[in-house]
N, C-alpha and C positions, 0 to 999 in steps of 0.2 A: 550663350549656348555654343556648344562645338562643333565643328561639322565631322563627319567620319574620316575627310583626309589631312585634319589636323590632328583627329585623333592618332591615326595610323602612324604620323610624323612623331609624334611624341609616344609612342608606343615603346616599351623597356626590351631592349636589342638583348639576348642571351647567347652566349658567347659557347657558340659545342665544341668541345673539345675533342678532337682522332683520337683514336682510340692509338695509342703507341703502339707501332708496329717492332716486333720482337725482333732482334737482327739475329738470326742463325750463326752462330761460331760456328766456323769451320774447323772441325779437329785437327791439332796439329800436326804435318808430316813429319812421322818423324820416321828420318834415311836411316833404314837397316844397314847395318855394315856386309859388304858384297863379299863374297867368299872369293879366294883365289879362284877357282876356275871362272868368277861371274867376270872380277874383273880383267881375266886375259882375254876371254872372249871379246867383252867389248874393246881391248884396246885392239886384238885381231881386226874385229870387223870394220874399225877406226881406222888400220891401216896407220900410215905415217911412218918415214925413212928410220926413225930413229929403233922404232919395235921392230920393222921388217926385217932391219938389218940383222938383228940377233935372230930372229930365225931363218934368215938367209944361213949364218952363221951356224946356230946348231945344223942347219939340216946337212952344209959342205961336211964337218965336223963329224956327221951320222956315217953318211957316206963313205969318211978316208977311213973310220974305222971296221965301218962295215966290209970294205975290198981291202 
């Protein structure tokens, strides 16, 4: 005769399987093309010697032919 904690010991283990959790795709970025005025502004607000100086440039330029 068995007792109930050899029973339990031999008792058929079932193995639960998670349920797969789905991974959300992220839809892809896709980079619009910036129109000319997006992209002046931002290299405006960017600042840096090299754009500043062309509009350093036009604005003397404005100027000599404005007087």
């Amino acid at each position: 005769m068995t007792t109930d904690s050899a029973m339990a010991d031999e008792a058929p283990v079932e193995e639960v399987q998670e349920p797969v959790k789905e991974v959300a795709q992220e839809p892809e970025v896709v980079k619009a093309e910036q129109s000319f005025h997006q992209v002046l502004k931002t290299k405006f607000i960017g600042g840096g010697p090299e754009f500043m100086g062309i509009v350093l440039l036009c604005l003397i330029l404005g100027l000599a032919i404005r007087y």
